[in-house]
C-alpha positions, 0 to 999 in steps of 0.5 A: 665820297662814298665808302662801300664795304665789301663784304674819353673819359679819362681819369688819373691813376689816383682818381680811378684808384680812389674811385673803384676802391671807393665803390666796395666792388672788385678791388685794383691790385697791383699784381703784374701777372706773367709776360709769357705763355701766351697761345703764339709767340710775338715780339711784345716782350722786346719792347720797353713794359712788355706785356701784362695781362693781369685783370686786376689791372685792367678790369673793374666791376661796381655793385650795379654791374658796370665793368670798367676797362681800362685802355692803356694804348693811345687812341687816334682813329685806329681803334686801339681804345675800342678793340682791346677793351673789345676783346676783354669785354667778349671773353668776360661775357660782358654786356657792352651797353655796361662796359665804360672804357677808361683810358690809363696814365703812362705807367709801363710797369703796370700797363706793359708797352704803351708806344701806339706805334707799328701797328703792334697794338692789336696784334701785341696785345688781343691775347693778353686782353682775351686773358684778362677777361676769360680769367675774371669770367672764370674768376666770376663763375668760381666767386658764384659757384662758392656762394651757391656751394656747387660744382664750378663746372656746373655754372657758366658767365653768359652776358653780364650774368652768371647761371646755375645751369641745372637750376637757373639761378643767376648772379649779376656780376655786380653781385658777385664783383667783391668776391670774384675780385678777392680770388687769385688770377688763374694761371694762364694756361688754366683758362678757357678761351672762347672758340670763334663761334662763341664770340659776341664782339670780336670779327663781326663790325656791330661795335663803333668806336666807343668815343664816336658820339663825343667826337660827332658831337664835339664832346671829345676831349683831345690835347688843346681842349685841356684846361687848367685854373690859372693856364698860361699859354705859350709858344716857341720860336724855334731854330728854323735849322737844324742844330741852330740857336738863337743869337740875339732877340728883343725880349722888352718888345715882346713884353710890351705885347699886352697880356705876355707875361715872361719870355723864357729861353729854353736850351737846345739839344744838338743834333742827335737830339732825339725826343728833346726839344730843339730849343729856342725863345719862348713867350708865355702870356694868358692867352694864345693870341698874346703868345703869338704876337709877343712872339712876333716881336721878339725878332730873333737872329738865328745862328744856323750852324752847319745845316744852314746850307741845305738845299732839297734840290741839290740834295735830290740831285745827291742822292740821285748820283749816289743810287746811280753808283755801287752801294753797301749790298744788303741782300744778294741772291745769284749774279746780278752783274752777269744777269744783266750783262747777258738780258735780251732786255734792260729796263733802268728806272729811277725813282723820288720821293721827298720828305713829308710832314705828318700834318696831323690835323691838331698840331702837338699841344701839351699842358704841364705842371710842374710844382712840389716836386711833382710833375703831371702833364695832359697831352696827345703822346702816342707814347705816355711811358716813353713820355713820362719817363722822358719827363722825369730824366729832364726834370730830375724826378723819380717816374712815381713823381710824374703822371702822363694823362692821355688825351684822343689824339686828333691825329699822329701818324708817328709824329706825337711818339716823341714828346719833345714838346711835353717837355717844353711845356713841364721846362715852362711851368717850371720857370713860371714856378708851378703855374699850368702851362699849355704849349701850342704849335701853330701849323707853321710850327707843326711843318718847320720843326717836324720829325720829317718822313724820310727823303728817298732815291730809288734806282731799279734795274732789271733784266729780261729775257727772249721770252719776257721773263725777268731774270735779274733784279737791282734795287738800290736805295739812298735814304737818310735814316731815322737812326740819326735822330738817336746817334751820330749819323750812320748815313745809312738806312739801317736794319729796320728800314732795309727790311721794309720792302727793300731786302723783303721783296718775295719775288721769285728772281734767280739773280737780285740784289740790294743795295743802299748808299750814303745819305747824311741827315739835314733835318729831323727824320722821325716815324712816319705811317708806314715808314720806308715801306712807302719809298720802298713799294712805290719804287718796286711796285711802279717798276713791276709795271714797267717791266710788264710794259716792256715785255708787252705782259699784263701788269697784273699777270706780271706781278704774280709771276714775279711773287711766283708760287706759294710758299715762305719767303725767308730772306735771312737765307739770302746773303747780306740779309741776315739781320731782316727784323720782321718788325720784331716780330718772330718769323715762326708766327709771322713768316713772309707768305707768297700765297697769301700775297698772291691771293690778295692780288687776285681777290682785289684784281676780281672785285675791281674786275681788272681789265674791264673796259674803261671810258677815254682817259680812264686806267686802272693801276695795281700794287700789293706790299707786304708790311706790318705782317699785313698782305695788302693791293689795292687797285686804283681807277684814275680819269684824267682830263684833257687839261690834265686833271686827276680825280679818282672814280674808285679804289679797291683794296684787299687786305689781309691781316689776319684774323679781322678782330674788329672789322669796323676799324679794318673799313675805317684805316684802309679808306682813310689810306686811300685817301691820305696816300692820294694827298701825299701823292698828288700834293706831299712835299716838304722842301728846304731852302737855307736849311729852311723848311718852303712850305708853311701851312696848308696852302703849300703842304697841300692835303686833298679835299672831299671833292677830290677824294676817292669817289668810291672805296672798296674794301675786301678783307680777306677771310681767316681764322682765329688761329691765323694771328692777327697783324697789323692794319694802322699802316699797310693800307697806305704803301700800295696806293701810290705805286698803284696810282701812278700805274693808273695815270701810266694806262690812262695818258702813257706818262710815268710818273717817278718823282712824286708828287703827282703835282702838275705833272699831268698838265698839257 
């Protein structure tokens, strides 16, 4: 597999307190600087802490010169960890070799927003983290000016150093670090940010993460490496159903087990039982392994409640019956109903996705103990003041009484945003009186009790006329919401996912109209990579190129005339759909683009040299989407063999988010898009049974391996400018890859594939 690019040390709060006050250099103050004024709007300000760019608190520098950043997002493979102390460390003319990176404990009020979720890290945060460092640069070469008794205007920080420009005296930070730290923060709108040229990090690849050697070398610390002296281990049988409980299980067997030392039970939330835990039986022992065979003994009986019954295949046939009827209309342009009754041609195409599992490769862990009225928990949350906060309601404990460290995450993809199993693990060291407790999920745990992506119906109708132009557009989606997780089921998608390629859709069609059915949630439905935007452009993207088939187009030449000419989209105009939410973000900074969109289209159509003559069985397949902020499409070549057999020669994605901040992780999340979202297509499934989850381990939720994986990965950022506000690229890569390879495997066999997975439906 080769990927062609076209063009932790963590510490407490009370520990990186007393170590940098310790050390007579700049001096932590807890001063929260203004959440505002910043050089573009963004909607961080909405979202639980908002935004601090004090860099007292981000920022600390010892006598011999070393700066430490503190990163307070959560580090899963994004970069978050890297490219925000990235961005300090450039406006503060810091020599990276320096710089140590720390990573923060869950505390909003003093870090802002922690939620590592929607792609919003990068672009919430690179200019609050800009300011952090220009002020301390500014702070530093105001600290040299008072020592040397010059004019500020006449020295300048450049690399680790500052300099008296007429004389060329230097200063090293560490020199300069006590009094820098002692002068006020300059307001936000005095400070000198750097031009593009100026940068030495920022846009230009030449940085890895700053954990790689660690975790080449297995010296990262990720949640289950955490360790504790006198650590008990637990795991939990859990309701196999949602809103199910325990009826009766053999508690003496259990004990019998060698090594278990208690069986606790822990009481379930019913459904909508948010970020709680689900309940069940739980064996605490001194090992693992004990755990899970006095688990075993236990033989629970279950009482399955209402959700015992449910069935995914009856289920599919549901939300398939339900999109085929008229639905709540959330988006209206022209007439429809009139369009399609007078079209030369119709086209009709239903569309399925089922639930998936994040399947992170460490399942959730969490150590906790809970002891004198304090609590502090080791875990990989992609949320630590959510967590923290969760923490304390459970707990009955003031927030400065606990304490959320973070480890790396070996994975998340939404799923460690909620801490349901952090409080199972601070309910058990509290029931074992203060002693350590570390909760381990095995893969079964991980796949049975997941917070599950969505399930998905998806029916398209379009309408052409004489000429081939399509002039009317239906998209119904039938989807339980995530919002059932937090309240009594709505039974519809809401806001948030409607505006994730349903309503959205920028496509110049004088008569189109969405709507959304009924759908009752039967498990947990939780965040997913990408969210509705994977059901959504695998729905839109696949029936664009079913429309070109019909009308004898070029899919690629179809898809542009649908986007149609540059302009911005705006679909509050549109009737019904007033309540789009841009992913919180303004729709000033952040408008819906068509030339942007196009111009991804065209630039990866041109790498991929779409239309070129391909071997027997081979077909290319194109798609683009709009999400996160992100413009991205991807190409895919497939081969399929006489058998039926799939492999992926190449893919080819243009992505366009902005100003590429840090290029690196940009290769790094588009790649492994391509190849997560060839997994979820050709293997993901999550199926139920008597309510009950089918698959298992990874021998039914099947994940590619690196013979199957793509064999060659393009990918081609598209040029822009520091002024054009970086969005998001955690999640855009994955939505287009589907549709795009489905498209593939219709140009090199003439077989559509709509339900997905992929599975064995190649098999001849």
């Amino acid at each position: 597999m080769n990927a062609l690019h076209a063009t932790l040390e963590n510490v407490s709060r009370r520990g990186l307190l007393k170590g940098m006050l310790g050390t007579g250099g700049l001096v932590i103050a807890a001063q929260i600087a203004p959440r505002s004024a910043f050089a573009y709007a963004t909607g961080a300000g909405k979202f639980p802490g908002g935004v601090v760019n004090d860099p007292h608190v981000f920022i600390s520098i010892d006598p011999s010169g070393l700066v430490t950043i503190i990163a307070h997002r959560a580090e899963m493979g994004t970069g978050s960890r890297t490219t925000l102390p990235m961005a300090v460390a450039d406006e503060l003319e810091a020599d990276w070799s320096r710089v140590k990176v720390a990573q923060s404990p869950g505390d909003e009020q003093k870090y802002g927003n922690q939620n590592t979720d929607g792609s919003r890290s990068l672009r919430h945060f690179i200019q609050p983290m800009r300011q952090c460092g220009a002020a301390m640069r500014a702070m530093l070469e105001a600290a040299a000016a008072q020592r040397w008794n010059v004019a500020v205007a006449d020295v300048e920080a450049q690399n680790h150093v500052v300099v008296h420009k007429p004389s060329g005296r230097k200063l090293g930070y560490g020199d300069l670090a006590t009094a820098a730290g002692a002068l006020t923060v300059p307001p936000v709108d005095q400070l000198k940010l750097k031009d593009e040229a100026a940068f030495r990090y920022l846009g230009k690849a030449k940085i890895g993460i700053v954990d790689l050697f660690d975790i080449t070398t297995g010296r990262a610390t990720y949640g289950i490496d955490a360790k504790l002296p006198g650590l008990k281990y637990a795991v939990v049988a859990r309701p196999p159903v949602m809103g199910g409980k325990p009826a009766g299980y053999d508690e003496a067997a259990a004990m019998k087990v060698p090594g278990v030392e208690k069986v606790v039970v822990i009481n379930g939330t019913p459904p909508p039982s948010k970020f709680q835990p689900i309940g069940g039986v739980a064996v605490i022992a001194r090992n693992t392994w004990a755990a899970i065979k006095g688990r075993e003994a236990l033989m629970v009986r279950w009482d399955d409640g209402p959700h015992g019954s449910y069935d995914s295949t009856a289920y599919r046939a549901q939300l398939e019956d339900t999109a085929r009827k008229p639905g709540k209309m959330v988006r209206n342009d022209g007439d429809v109903d009139g369009a399609l009754a007078s079209a030369a041609k119709t086209i009709v195409a239903e569309y399925y996705l089922p639930h998936l599992a994040h399947a992170s490769m460490e399942p959730p862990n969490a150590t906790a103990r809970v002891a004198n009225g304090k609590c502090e928990a080791w875990a990989p949350v992609q949320s630590p003041g959510t967590t923290r906060n969760e923490l304390a309601d459970k707990l009955g404990l003031k927030p400065d009484d606990v304490t959320v460290n973070v480890t790396l995450l070996g994975g998340g993809f939404g799923r460690k945003s909620k801490p349901d199993f952090v409080l199972e693990a601070a309910l058990l060291s509290r029931a074992m009186d203060g002693a350590p407790v570390k909760v381990v999920w095995t893969r079964e745990d991980d796949l049975h009790h997941d917070y599950l992506h969505t399930v998905s119906a998806e029916r398209l109708e379009g309408g052409m006329d004489g000429q081939g132009k399509v002039v009317a557009w239906r998209h119904r989606s039938v989807a339980p919401t995530i919002r059932a997780t937090f309240v009594p089921d709505p039974k519809f998608e809401q806001p948030g996912e409607t505006s994730q390629g349903l309503i959205d859709v920028p496509f110049a069609i004088t008569n189109l109209r969405c709507e959304i059915g009924e759908a009752e949630a039967h498990t947990r439905i939780g965040w997913f990579r990408s969210v509705s935007n994977v059901p959504h452009a695998f729905a839109v993207q696949s029936f664009v190129a079913e429309l070109a088939h019909a009308a004898g187009r070029d899919p690629k030449d179809m898809l542009l005339e649908l986007i149609g000419p540059p302009r911005i989209f705006d679909p509050r105009k549109s009737e019904g759909a007033a309540d789009y939410t841009n992913y919180g973000d303004p729709f000033e900074t952040y408008p819906i683009d068509t030339g942007r969109l196009r111009h991804v289209v065209e630039l990866v159509a041109d790498k991929a040299e779409w239309g070129k003559k391909l071997p027997p069985g081979h077909g290319q397949g194109i798609a683009v989407h709009r999400s996160f902020l992100s413009y991205v499409a991807t190409v895919v070549e497939v081969a399929v063999d006489a058998k039926g057999k799939l492999t992926v020669p190449r893919v080819d994605t243009a992505i366009d988010c902005g100003f590429a901040a840090n290029p690196e992780r940009i290769y790094s999340q588009i790649e492994g898009a391509a190849t997560m979202g060839l997994s979820l297509a050709k293997y993901g499934e999550i199926s139920f049974k008597n309510g009950r989850v089918e698959q298992n381990n990874f021998d039914g939720f099947q994940v590619v391996r690196i013979d199957e994986a793509p064999q060659i990965t393009h990918v081609h950022i598209a040029p822009a400018a520091l002024d054009i506000p970086s969005s998001g690229v955690g999640e855009p890569g994955l939505p287009p890859f589907a549709p795009a390879l489905c498209n593939a495997i219709f140009a090199a066999t003439g077989k559509r594939v709509r339900r997905l997975p992929v599975g064995d439906q190649l098999a001849t």
